[in-house]
N, C-alpha and C positions, 0 to 999 in steps of 0.2 A: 219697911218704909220705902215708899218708891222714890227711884232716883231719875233724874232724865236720862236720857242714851243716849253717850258721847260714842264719837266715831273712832275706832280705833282704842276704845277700851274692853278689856275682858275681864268676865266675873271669876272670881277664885271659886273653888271647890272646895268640900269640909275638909280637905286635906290639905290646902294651899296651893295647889297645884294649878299652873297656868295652863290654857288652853293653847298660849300660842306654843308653847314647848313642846308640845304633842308634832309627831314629825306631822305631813299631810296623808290623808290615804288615796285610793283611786275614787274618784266618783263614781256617787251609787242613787238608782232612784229611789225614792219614799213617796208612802200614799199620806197625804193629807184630807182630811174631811171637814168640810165647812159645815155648819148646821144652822140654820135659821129656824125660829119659834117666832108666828106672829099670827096675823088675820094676812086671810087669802093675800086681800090689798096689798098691807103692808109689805110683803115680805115678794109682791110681784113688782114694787117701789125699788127695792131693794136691791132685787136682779135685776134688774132693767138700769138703775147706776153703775154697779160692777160689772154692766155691758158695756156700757158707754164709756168705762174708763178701759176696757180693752181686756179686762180679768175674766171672761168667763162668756160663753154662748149661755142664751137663756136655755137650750134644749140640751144646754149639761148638768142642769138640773135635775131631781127626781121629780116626779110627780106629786101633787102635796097630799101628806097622810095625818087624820088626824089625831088629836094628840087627848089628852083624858080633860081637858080644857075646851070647854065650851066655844066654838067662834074659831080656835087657835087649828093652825097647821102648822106640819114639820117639813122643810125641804134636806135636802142634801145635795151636796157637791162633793166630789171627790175629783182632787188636785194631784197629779205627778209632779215634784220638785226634784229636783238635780241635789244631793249631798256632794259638797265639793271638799 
């Protein structure tokens, strides 16, 4: 069942185990990848807002490849985040 996300709460583990108890470690990067599935348009709609809100250059994108759907392309993004 989905719950809203409150700030400052943490989901238990199947062992009970809290996240905040864990001591911290050193930060470390991680690859993240975004993928879009749409029509050319839509998905050049798409980048072009997560421009505008500061998330992403459009020429961080791949090049669109098609997908076994008719009409449909595949982008990707691939994102470096900080694990803190």
């Amino acid at each position: 069942m989905f719950q809203p996300y409150e700030p400052g709460a943490f989901a238990s583990t199947a062992s009970g185990g809290d996240f905040s108890a864990h001591p911290k470690s050193s930060p470390r990067n991680e690859s993240v990848r975004h993928l879009l599935y749409g029509s050319p348009e839509a998905i050049q709609i798409v980048i072009k807002s997560l421009h505008r809100l500061g998330y992403a250059e459009p020429n961080e994108w791949s090049r669109p490849m098609p997908t076994e759907r008719p009409g449909e392309v595949m982008r990707i993004l691939t994102k470096t985040v900080q694990i803190e």
